[in-house]
VMD Tcl script that draws the C-alpha trace (Angstrom):
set ca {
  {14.28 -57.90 -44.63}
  {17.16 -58.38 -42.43}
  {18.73 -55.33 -41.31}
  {18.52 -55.92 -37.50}
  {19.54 -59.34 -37.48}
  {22.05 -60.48 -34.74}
  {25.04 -62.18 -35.81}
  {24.08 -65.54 -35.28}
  {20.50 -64.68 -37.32}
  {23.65 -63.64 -39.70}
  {25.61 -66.84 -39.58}
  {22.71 -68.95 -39.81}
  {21.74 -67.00 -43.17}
  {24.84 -67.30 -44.39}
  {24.77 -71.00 -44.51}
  {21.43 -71.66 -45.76}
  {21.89 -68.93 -48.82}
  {25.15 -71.72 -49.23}
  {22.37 -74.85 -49.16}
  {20.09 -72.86 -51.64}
  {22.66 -72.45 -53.84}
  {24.15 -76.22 -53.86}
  {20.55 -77.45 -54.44}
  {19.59 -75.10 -57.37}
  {22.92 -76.41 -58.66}
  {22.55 -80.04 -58.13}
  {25.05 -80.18 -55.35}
  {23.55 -83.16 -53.70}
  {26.75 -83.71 -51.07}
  {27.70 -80.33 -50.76}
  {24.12 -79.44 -50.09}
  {23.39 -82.18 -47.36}
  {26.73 -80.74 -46.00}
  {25.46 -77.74 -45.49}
  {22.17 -79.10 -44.38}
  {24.41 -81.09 -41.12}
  {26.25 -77.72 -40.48}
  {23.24 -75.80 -40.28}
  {21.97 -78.28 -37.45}
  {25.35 -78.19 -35.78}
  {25.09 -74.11 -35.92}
  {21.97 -74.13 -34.15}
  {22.89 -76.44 -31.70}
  {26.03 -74.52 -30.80}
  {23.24 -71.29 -30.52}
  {21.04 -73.44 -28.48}
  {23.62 -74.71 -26.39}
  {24.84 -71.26 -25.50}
  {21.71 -69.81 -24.66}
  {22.69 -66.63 -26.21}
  {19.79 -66.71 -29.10}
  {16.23 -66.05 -28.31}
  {13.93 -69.42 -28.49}
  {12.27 -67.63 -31.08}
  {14.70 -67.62 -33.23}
  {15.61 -71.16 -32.35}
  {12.29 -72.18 -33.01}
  {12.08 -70.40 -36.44}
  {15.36 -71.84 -37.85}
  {14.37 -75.43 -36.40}
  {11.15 -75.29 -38.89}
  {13.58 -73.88 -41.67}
  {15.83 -77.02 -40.97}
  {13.08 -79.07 -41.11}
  {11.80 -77.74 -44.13}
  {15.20 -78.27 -45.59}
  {15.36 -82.04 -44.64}
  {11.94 -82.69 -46.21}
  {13.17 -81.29 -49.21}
  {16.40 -83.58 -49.16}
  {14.36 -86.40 -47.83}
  {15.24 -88.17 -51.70}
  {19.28 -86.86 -51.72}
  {20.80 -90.06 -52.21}
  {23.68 -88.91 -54.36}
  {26.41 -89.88 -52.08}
  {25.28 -93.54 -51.86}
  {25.38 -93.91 -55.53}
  {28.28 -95.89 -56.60}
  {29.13 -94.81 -60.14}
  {28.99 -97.54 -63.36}
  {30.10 -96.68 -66.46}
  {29.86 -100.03 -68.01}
}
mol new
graphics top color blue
foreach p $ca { graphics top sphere $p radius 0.5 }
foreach p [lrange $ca 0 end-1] q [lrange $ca 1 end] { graphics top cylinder $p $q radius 0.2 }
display resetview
């Protein structure tokens, strides 16, 4: 399960349980946000050097899972017409 997760396992968690939610809800932009923080979290991880490359190399597949998934998001370049 999760119980001896570090923090930054934690934090990572945290925001993809936020990008499940948006995309079981049809939360295209809020979703794809969550999608470009993830990356930006695990860079910052990466960049410290304080995370195992395991872990870095698990959450890079889950982020890549994630952008096939959203590969078809296109909601914020839809320019509404109610004519």
């Amino acid at each position: 399960m999760g119980l001896f997760k570090s923090k930054a396992e934690k934090q990572l968690d945290s925001i993809i349980l936020r990008l499940q939610m948006n995309m079981s809800n049809n939360y295209k932009d809020n979703a794809q946000d969550n999608l470009k923080e993830l990356e930006e979290a695990l860079e910052a991880m990466r960049s410290a050097g304080n995370v195992k490359a395991a872990v870095i190399e698990k959450y890079e597949s889950v982020v890549g899972i994630y952008k096939e998934k959203m590969k078809e998001f296109r909601h914020k370049d839809q320019k509404p017409y109610w004519h």
